[in-house]
MARTORNU-71487 format. One record per residue (C-alpha): residue number from 0; residue in one letter; x, y, z. Coordinates in pm, whole numbers. Each point is the difference from the previous one (the first is absolute). Layout:
<recs>
   i aa      u      v      w
 NUM  A      X      Y      Z
...
</recs>
This chain:
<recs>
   i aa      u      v      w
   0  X   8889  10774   7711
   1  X    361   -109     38
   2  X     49     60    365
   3  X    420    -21    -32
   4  X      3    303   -301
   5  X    235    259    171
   6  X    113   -206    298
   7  X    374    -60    111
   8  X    120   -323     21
   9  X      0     11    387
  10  X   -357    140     19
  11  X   -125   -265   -283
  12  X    187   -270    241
  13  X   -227    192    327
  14  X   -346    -24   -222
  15  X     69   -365   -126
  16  X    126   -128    347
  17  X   -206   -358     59
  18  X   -120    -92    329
  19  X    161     55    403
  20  X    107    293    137
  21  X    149    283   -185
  22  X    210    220     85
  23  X     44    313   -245
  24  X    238    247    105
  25  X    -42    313   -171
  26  X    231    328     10
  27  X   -184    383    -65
  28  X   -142     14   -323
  29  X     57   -337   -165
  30  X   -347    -63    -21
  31  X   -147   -170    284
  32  X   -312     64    -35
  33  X    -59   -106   -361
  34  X    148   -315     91
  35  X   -259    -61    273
  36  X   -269     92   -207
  37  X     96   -204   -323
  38  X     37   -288    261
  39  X   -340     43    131
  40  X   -116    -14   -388
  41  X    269   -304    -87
  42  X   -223   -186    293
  43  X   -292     60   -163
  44  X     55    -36   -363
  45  X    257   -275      7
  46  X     17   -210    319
  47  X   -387     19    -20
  48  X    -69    150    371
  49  X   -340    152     76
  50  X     40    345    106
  51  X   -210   -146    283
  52  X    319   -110    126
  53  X    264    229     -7
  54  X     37    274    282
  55  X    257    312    -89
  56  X     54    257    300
  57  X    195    296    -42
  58  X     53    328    223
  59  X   -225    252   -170
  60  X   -344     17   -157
  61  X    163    156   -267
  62  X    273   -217    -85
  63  X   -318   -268     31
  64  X   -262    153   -220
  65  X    304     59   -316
  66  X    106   -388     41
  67  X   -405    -80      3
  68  X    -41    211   -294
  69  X    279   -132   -202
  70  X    -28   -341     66
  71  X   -374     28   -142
  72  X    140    180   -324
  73  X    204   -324    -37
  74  X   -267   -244     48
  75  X   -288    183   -151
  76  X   -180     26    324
  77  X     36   -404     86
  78  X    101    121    354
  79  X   -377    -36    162
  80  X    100   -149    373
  81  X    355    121     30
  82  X    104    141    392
  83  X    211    306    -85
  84  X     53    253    236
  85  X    201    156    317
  86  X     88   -240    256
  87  X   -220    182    253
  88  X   -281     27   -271
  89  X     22   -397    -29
  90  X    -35    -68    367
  91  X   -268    206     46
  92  X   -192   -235   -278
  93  X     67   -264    176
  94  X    -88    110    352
  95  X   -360    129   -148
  96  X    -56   -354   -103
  97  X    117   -146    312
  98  X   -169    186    230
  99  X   -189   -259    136
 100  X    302   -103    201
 101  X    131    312     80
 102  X    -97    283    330
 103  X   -167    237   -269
 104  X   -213    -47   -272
 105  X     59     45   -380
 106  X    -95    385     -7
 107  X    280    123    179
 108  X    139    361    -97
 109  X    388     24    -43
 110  X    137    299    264
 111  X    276    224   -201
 112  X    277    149    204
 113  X   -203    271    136
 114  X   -226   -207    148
 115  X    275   -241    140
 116  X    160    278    200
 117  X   -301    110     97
 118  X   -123   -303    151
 119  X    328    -41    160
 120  X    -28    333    160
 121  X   -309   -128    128
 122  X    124   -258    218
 123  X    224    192     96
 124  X   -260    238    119
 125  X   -223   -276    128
 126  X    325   -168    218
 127  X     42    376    160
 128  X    360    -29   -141
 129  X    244    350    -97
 130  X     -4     26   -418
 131  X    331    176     65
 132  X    138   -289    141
 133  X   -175   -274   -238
 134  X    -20    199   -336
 135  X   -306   -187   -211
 136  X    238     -6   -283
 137  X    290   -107    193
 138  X   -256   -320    147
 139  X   -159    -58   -304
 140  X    349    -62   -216
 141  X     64   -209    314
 142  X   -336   -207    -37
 143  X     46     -7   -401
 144  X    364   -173     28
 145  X   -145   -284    225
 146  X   -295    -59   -232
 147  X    262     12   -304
 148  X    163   -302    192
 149  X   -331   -129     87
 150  X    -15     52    347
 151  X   -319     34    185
 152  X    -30    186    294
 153  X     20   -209    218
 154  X    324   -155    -91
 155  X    153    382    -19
 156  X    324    -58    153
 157  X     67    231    346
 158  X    379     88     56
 159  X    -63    342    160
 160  X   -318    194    180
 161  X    -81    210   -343
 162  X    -50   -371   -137
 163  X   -209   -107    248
 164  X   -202    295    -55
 165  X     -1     -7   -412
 166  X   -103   -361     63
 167  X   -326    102    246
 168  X    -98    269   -335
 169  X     80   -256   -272
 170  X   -293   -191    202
 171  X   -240    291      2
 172  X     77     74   -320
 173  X   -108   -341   -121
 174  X   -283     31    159
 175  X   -149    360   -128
 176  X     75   -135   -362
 177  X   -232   -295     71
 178  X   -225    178    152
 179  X    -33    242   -273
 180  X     -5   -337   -293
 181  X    361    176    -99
 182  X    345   -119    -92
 183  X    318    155    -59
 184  X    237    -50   -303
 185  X    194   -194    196
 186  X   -297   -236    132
 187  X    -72    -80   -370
 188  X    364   -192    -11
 189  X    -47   -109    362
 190  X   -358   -185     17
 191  X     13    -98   -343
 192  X    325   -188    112
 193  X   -157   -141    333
 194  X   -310    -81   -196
 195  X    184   -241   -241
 196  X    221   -110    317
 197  X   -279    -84    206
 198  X   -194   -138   -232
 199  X    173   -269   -210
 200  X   -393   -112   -228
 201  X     22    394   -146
 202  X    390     30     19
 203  X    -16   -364   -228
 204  X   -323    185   -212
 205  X    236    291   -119
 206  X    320   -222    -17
 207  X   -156   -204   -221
 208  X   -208    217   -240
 209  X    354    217    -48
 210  X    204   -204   -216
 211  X    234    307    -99
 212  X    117    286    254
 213  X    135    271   -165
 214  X    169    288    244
 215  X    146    369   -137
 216  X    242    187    223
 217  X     43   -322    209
 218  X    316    220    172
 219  X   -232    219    121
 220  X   -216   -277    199
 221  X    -33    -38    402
 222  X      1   -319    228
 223  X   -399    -13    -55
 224  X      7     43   -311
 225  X    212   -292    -58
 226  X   -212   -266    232
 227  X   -246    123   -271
 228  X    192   -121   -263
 229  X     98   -268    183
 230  X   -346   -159     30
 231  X   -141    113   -258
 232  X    280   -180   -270
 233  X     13   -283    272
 234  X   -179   -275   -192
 235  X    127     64   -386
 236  X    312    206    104
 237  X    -48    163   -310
 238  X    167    346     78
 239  X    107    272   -197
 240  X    195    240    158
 241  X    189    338   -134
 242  X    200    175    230
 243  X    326    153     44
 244  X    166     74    305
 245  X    197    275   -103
 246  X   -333    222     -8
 247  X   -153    -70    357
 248  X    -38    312    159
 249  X   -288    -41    203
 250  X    109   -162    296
 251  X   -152    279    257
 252  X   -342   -152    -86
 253  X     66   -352     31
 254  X    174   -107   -350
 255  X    294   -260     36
 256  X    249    -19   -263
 257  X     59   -352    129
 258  X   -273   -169   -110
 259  X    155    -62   -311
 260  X    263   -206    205
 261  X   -295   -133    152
 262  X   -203   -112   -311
 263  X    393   -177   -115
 264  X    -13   -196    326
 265  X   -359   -104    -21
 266  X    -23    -53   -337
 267  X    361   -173    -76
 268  X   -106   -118   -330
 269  X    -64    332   -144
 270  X    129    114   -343
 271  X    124    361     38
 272  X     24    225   -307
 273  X    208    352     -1
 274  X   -199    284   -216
 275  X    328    207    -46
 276  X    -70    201   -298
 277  X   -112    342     32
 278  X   -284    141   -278
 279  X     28    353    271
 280  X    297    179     18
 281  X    319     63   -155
 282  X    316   -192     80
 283  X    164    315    218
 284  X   -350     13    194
 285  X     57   -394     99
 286  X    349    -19     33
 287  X    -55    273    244
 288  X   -255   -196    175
 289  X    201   -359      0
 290  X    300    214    165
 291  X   -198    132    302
 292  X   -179   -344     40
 293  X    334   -197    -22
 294  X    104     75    301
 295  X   -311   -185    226
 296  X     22   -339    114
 297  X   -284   -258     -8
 298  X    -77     25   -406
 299  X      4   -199   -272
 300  X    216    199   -266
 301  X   -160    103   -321
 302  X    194    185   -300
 303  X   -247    243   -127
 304  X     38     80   -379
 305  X   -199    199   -245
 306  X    -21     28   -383
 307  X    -28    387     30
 308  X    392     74     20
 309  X    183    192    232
 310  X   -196    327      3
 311  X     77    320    207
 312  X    204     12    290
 313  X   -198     63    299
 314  X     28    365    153
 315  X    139     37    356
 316  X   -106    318    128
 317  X    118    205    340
 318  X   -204    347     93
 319  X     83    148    302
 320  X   -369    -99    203
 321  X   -293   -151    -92
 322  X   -182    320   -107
 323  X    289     36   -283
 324  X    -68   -362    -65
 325  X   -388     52    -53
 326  X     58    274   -204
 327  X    268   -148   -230
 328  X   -185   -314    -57
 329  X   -320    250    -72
 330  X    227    160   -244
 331  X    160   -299   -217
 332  X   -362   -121    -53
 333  X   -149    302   -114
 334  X    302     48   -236
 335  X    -37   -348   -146
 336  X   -360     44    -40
 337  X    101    325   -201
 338  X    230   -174   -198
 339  X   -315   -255    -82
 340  X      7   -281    279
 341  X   -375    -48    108
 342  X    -63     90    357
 343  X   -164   -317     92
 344  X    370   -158    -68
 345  X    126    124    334
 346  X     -8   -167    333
 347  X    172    147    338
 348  X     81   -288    274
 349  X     89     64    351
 350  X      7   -218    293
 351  X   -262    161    239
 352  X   -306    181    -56
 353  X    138    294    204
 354  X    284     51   -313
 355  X   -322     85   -222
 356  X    -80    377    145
 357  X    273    188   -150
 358  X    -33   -158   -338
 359  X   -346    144     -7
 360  X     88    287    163
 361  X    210     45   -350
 362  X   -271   -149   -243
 363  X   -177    247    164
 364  X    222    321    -64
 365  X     86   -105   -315
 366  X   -377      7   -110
 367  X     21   -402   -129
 368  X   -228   -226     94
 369  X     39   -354    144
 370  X   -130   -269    164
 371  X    100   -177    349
 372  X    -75   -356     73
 373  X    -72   -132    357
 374  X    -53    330    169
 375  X   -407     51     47
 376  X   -112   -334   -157
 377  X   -384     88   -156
 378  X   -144   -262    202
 379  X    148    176    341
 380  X   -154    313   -120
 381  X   -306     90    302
 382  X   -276      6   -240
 383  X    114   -293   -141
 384  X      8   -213    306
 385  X   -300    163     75
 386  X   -210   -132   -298
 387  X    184   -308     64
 388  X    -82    -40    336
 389  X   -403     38    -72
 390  X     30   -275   -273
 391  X    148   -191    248
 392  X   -202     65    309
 393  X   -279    -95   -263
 394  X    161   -289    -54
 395  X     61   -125    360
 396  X   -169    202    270
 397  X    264   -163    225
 398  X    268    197   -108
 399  X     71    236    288
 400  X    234    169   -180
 401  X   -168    110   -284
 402  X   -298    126    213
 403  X    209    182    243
 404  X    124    201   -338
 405  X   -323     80   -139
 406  X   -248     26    291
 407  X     -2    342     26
 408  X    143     47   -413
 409  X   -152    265    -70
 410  X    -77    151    360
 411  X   -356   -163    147
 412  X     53     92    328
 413  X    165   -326    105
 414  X    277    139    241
 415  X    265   -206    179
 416  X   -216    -44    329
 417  X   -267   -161   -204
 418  X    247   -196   -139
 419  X    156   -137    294
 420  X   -398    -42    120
 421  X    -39   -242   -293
 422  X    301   -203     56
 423  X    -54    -71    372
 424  X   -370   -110   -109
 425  X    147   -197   -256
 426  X    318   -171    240
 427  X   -317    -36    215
 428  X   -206   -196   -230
 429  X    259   -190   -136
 430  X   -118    132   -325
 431  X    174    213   -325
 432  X    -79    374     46
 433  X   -180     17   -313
 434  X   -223   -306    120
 435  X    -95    261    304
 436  X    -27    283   -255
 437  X   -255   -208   -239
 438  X   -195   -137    291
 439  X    -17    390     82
 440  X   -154     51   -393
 441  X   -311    -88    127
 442  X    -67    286    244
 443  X   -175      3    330
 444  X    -57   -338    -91
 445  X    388   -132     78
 446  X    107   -138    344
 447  X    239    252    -23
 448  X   -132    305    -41
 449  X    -56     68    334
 450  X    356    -61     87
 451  X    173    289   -189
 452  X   -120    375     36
 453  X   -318    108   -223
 454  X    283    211   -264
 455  X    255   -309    -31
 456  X   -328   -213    -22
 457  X   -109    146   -315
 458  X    291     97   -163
 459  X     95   -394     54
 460  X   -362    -71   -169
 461  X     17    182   -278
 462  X    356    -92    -89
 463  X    -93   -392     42
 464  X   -259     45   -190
 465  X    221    157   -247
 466  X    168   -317    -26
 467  X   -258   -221     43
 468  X   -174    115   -332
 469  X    396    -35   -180
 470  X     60   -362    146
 471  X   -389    -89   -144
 472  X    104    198   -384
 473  X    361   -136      2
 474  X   -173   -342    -55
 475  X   -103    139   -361
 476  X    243    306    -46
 477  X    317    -51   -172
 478  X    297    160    111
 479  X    -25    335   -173
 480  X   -357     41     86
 481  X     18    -49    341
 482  X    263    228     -3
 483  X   -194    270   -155
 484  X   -328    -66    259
 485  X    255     46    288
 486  X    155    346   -114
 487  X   -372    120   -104
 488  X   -122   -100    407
 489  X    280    158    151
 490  X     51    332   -247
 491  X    350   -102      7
 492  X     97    245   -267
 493  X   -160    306    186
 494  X    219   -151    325
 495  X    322    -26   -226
 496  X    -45    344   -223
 497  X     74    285    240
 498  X     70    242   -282
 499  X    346    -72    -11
 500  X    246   -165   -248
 501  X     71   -274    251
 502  X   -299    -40     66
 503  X   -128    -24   -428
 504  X    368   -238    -25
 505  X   -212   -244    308
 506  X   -300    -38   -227
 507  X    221    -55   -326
 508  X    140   -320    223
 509  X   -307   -113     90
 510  X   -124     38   -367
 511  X    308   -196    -83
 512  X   -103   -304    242
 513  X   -354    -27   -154
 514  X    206    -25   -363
 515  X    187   -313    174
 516  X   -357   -116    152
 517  X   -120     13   -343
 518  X    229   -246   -132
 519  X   -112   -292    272
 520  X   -394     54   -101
 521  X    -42   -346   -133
 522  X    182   -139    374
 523  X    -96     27    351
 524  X     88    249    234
 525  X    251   -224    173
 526  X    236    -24   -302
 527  X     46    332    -13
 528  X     45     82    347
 529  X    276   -282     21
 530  X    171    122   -311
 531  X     74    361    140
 532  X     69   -101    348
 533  X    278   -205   -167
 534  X    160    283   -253
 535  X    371     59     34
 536  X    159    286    -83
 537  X    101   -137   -335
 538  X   -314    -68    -83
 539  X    -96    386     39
 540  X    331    104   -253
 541  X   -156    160   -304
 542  X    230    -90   -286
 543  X   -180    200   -254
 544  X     81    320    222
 545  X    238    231   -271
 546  X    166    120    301
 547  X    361    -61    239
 548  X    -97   -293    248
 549  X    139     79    372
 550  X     -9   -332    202
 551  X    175   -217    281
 552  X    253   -259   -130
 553  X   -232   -290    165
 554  X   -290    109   -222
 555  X    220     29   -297
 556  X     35   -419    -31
 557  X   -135    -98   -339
 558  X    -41    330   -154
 559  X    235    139   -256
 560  X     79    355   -108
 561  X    247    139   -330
 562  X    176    184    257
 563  X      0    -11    357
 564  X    171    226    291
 565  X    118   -192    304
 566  X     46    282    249
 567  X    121     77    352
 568  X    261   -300    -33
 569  X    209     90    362
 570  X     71   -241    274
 571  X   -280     25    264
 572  X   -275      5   -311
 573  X     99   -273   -226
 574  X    115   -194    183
 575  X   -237    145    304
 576  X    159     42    316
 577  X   -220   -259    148
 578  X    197   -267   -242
 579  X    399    134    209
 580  X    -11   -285    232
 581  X   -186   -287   -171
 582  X    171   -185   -265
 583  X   -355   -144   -149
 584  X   -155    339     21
 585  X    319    150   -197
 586  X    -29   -302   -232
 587  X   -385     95    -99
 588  X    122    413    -10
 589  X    224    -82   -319
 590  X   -264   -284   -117
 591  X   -220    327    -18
 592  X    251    194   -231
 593  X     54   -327   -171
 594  X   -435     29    -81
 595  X     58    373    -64
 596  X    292      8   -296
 597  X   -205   -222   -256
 598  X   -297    176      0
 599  X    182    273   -207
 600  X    -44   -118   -364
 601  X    226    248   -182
 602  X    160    238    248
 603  X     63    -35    395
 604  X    116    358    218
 605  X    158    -96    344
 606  X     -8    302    257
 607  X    110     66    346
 608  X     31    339    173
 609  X    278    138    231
 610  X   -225    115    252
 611  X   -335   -190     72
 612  X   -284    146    246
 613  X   -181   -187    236
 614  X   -191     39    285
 615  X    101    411    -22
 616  X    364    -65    -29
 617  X    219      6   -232
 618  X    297   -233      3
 619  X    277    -74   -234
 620  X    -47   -378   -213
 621  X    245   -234   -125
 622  X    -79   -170   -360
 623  X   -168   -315     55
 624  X    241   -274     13
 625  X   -222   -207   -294
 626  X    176    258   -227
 627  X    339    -43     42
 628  X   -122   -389   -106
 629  X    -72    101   -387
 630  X    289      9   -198
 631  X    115    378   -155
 632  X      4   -129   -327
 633  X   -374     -6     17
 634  X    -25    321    145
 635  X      9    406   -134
 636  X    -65    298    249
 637  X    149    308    168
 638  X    -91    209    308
 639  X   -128    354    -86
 640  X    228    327    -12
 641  X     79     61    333
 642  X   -108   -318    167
 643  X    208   -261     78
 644  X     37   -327    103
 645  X    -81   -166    367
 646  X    350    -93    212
 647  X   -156   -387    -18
 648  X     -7     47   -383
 649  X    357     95     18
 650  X     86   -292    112
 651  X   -112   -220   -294
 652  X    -39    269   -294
 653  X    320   -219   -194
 654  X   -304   -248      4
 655  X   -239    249   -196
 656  X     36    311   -232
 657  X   -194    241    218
 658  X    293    250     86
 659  X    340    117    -56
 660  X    325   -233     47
 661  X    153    280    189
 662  X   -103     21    365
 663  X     79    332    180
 664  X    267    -28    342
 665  X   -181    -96    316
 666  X    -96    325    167
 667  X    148      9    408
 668  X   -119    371     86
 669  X   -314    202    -65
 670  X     41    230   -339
 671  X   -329    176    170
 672  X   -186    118    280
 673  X   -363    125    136
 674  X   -142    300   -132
 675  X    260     52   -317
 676  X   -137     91   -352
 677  X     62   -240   -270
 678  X    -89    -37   -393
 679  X    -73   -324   -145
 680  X    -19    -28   -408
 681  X   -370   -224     20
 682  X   -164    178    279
 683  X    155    304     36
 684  X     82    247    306
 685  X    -63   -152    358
 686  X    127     22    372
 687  X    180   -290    200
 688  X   -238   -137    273
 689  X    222   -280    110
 690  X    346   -200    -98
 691  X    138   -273    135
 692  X    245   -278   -121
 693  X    -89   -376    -99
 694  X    195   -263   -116
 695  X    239    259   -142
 696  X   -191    254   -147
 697  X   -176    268     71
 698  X   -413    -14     27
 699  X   -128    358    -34
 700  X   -350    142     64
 701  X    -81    311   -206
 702  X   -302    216     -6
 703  X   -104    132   -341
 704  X   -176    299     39
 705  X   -178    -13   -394
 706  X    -44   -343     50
 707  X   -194     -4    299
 708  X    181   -306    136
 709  X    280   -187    144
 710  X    263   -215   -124
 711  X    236   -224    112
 712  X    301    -20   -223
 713  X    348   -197      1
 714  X    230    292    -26
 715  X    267   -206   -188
 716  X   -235     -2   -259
 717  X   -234    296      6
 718  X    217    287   -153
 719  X   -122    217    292
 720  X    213    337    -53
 721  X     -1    208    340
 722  X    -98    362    -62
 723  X    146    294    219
</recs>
């Protein structure tokens, strides 16, 4: 197969590149990842590399298995050997075979986010500390930052009391993960980093056997992710990296934009190769994108292009809150879908999660379905975790965690004091509670039967021996099958199916995990238990879904859609009010838009509101200031009859075509007052609430009796006709 058929001259240059570090970077849509794979298959088929030796991280499984998949359509399978995966999933390989030299042994269960928190809240607990005061998630973002600089616990630097304190549960934290054979996602990066610092015979043994490191996203990595790197390309210095700073927008969990910078300085000799043309969007849709990402410092400039032509302007919508918003964006898609646009070829972006409830409040009234991504992942679903958690109590009785969840799943009379009776016997001991609990399996016979009450005594019995006869079948049982012998032994689908429709939806999930067990029935257990600790929420988008995607602009990267809405665009969303006073924070907020405009393919709708709630109030927006950046020639829109534009948007419409050229005399006096009728054309009759005057106009607050609701309305720009 001729590996450059259909390549660009740049990406042919990227696949061909000889040996050294590489540098490749690539702007939205030019192809990225066809260039990494083709490279992995130009090692193999023409430099002569075993697969043996090439490792290729990325950020999701997904993004993984389609490289993995296409790489063996090029080769004809000759990929037996090759290390493809997520960086955490790599790590985690490595640390099972390294055990040896490691504080927990090679069957260690992976804790999810849940269980993080949770453990966190028990130190907290354990220290006699207020949660108010130390919020687990608060502490545990805390404890993930220093591991994402690689940080242990005790080098946690103190500058105030609260870090003193964090420090003390960063240590305890440690400690119940050990104790329970755990780690975190973050103590993948971390120990697989001290491992190969600590230990220069296995840091040489993986140096040397990679002779190519290939990296995707490389924006997107942290500080321990690049000592990873680092060591592992130390001996060939063979690296392949694509990245492009313009796209980093993960720097709240630990990403840094300036490892790029870094990789130049450590790697001086690299060749570096721009990826600037664009097989996504239409020339509007990047021009658009180049003019809001223009204006950021710290980039290397890239002029996107395209072979699509210019294509629609993009659509700049105003609606007077964000329930008009939700509802006109609800509106132009079922329109277009009448007109014979597919459903599936609409995707609605926000910034927060919180943005998502009155879009389905809309999909909702309007009778269309839809789905949302990152809200209730299927794997945080209770029965889910609770399945989970057996497998993985099977797995490794040390994992408190998972038997705190299920010991009394369904109820056997295994209440909280019997509980806390276990765990002091256990603390006592020095032994895992499920050591205690197994011990207890064989009756009158234990040492410790006599220490816990003759109910908790039994109930512990039977459920160890529960267990016991899983741990003894798991040695034979593939995944699926054990799964199956553990929701026979438990009636788990009497437990679940209360007669309801939640309760019938419960089963359905749990029906869907034994489909996924089915596919791992020719691997062990532990593969698939890694595998769906490590999901992403990308990994969980269904693209074959005929129906309008609703997501977060972070979990948008890499995905594409025919026509995408960008909504709530005001100052104090996007760019968050968080980002006012920082100019790196401000400097990722329009890196996030910059992500956002290309994944439109065809047609891109840009909508703010007038009037935004939050937290039970409603206040008056401004634009955001990223659109007064993209020029009017790209741009089409008008506000709605009887709705006008903002007094910030005033200020800069000769800069866009959203409103008339004539602007109405600053107002000096009230026109109205409390308790007088008025008629407005859109929402009809009303009474005045409240007036007052702001930056020379008049803000009125009208009732509207058919409406059921109030408004807040500029009255140089509402028509509002007093009625006697």
């Amino acid at each position: 197969m001729e590996l450059s058929k259909g390549l660009n001259p740049q990406q042919k240059q990227a696949m061909t590149a000889g040996l050294g570090p590489i540098l490749v970077m690539a702007g939205p849509g030019s192809g990225k990842t066809r260039v990494l794979t083709q490279r992995i298959a130009y090692l193999i088929s023409h430099m002569g590399i075993r697969p043996y030796n090439i490792l290729a991280v990325t950020f999701t499984n997904k993004a993984a298995k389609q490289m993995g998949e296409r790489v063996n359509e090029i080769l004809g399978g000759e990929t037996r050997g090759l290390s493809l995966g997520t960086f955490h999933a790599s790590c985690a390989r490595i640390l099972r075979r390294e055990s040896e030299v490691l504080p927990f042994d090679s069957n260690f269960v992976i804790f999810d986010a849940d269980d993080q928190r949770g453990l966190v809240k028990s130190a907290i607990k354990e220290m006699n500390l207020d949660d108010k005061a130390y919020r687990p998630h608060s502490v545990h973002n805390s404890i993930s930052r220093a591991k994402n600089e690689l940080i242990l616990p005790d080098d946690f630097p103190i500058n105030t009391y609260r870090d003193e304190v964090v420090q003390r549960i960063f240590v305890r934290y440690q400690e119940l993960l050990l104790n329970s054979n755990a780690l975190d996602f973050d103590d993948l990066l971390l120990w697989t980093a001290q491992l190969l610092e600590d230990h220069p015979a296995v840091r040489e043994k993986y140096a040397r056997r990679f002779e190519h490191v290939l990296v995707d996203e490389f924006q997107d990595t942290n500080m321990a992710q690049y000592i990873l790197l680092k060591h592992l390309a130390g001996h060939h210095r063979n690296i392949f990296v694509v990245g492009d700073i313009d796209q980093s927008i993960y720097r709240w969990r630990g990403a840094d934009y300036r490892n790029i910078m870094r990789f130049e300085q450590d790697f001086p000799n690299a060749q570096t190769i721009l990826l600037e043309q664009n097989y996504r969007s239409t020339q509007n849709i990047l021009d658009a994108a180049m003019a809001v990402i223009d204006k950021n410092a710290h980039r290397k400039r890239k002029e996107l292009f395209t072979d699509r032509g210019r294509g629609d302007k993009l659509v700049l919508q105003e609606t007077f809150d964000g329930r008009e918003e939700s509802t006109y964006i609800v509106d132009t898609i079922a329109k277009q879908v009448l007109k014979g646009r597919q459903p599936g070829d609409f995707a609605v972006m926000y910034r927060t999660n919180a943005q998502s409830r009155l879009l389905e409040e809309s999909f909702i009234r309007a009778g269309l379905p839809y789905k949302l991504v990152g809200a209730q992942r299927f794997y945080g679903r209770r029965e889910i975790k609770d399945i989970l958690a057996y497998l993985r109590l099977v797995h490794n009785p040390n994992d408190e965690a998972s038997l705190s969840r299920v010991i009394n799943t369904p109820r056997r009379k295994i209440g909280n004091k019997a509980i806390q009776a276990l765990r002091a016997v256990s603390v006592n001991e020095k032994k895992s509670m499920s050591e205690v609990m197994l011990d207890l399996a064989t009756g009158e016979q234990s040492e410790y039967y006599g220490t816990f009450s003759t109910a908790q005594a039994r109930a512990f019995s039977v459920f160890g021996r529960l267990l016991q006869s899983w741990r003894k079948e798991a040695e034979d049982l593939k995944p699926l099958a054990l799964m199956d012998k553990i929701l026979n032994d438990i009636d788990y689908q009497s437990f679940l199916d209360d007669g309801t429709e939640e309760g019938i939806e419960r089963w359905e999930n749990v029906m869907e995990l034994r489909r996924l067990a089915a596919e791992y029935d020719q691997r062990p257990l532990i593969e698939f238990l890694e595998e769906v600790a490590l999901v992403s929420d990308q990994d969980t988008v269904d693209s074959n879904a005929n129906v309008p995607t609703l997501l977060t602009l972070h979990a948008a990267k890499g995905l594409e859609y025919p026509v995408v809405f960008i909504s709530g665009l005001e100052d104090g969303t996007l760019p968050h009010i968080r980002s006012f006073d920082e100019p790196e924070s401000m400097d990722e907020e329009r890196r996030l838009l910059y992500v956002g405009i290309p994944r439109a393919k065809d047609r891109l709708y840009l909508t703010h509101a007038l009037n935004r709630s939050t937290y039970g109030f409603t206040e008056p927006t401004d634009p955001s200031r990223f659109l007064e950046d993209i020029p009017d020639e790209l741009t089409e829109g008008s506000a709605p009859a009887g709705i006008r534009i903002s007094t910030r948007q005033r200020k800069f419409k000769e800069q866009t075509t959203w409103g008339s050229n004539d602007a109405s005399a600053p107002i000096i006096e009230p026109t109205f007052r409390a308790g007088q009728n008025v008629r407005h054309p859109t929402y009809g009759e009303g009474m005045v609430l409240n007036t007052k005057i702001d930056d020379g106009d008049e803000i009125v607050d009208v009732f509207f009796g058919d409406m059921g609701t109030n408004k807040r309305l500029l009255a140089s720009f509402a028509k509002l006709e007093i009625i006697e």
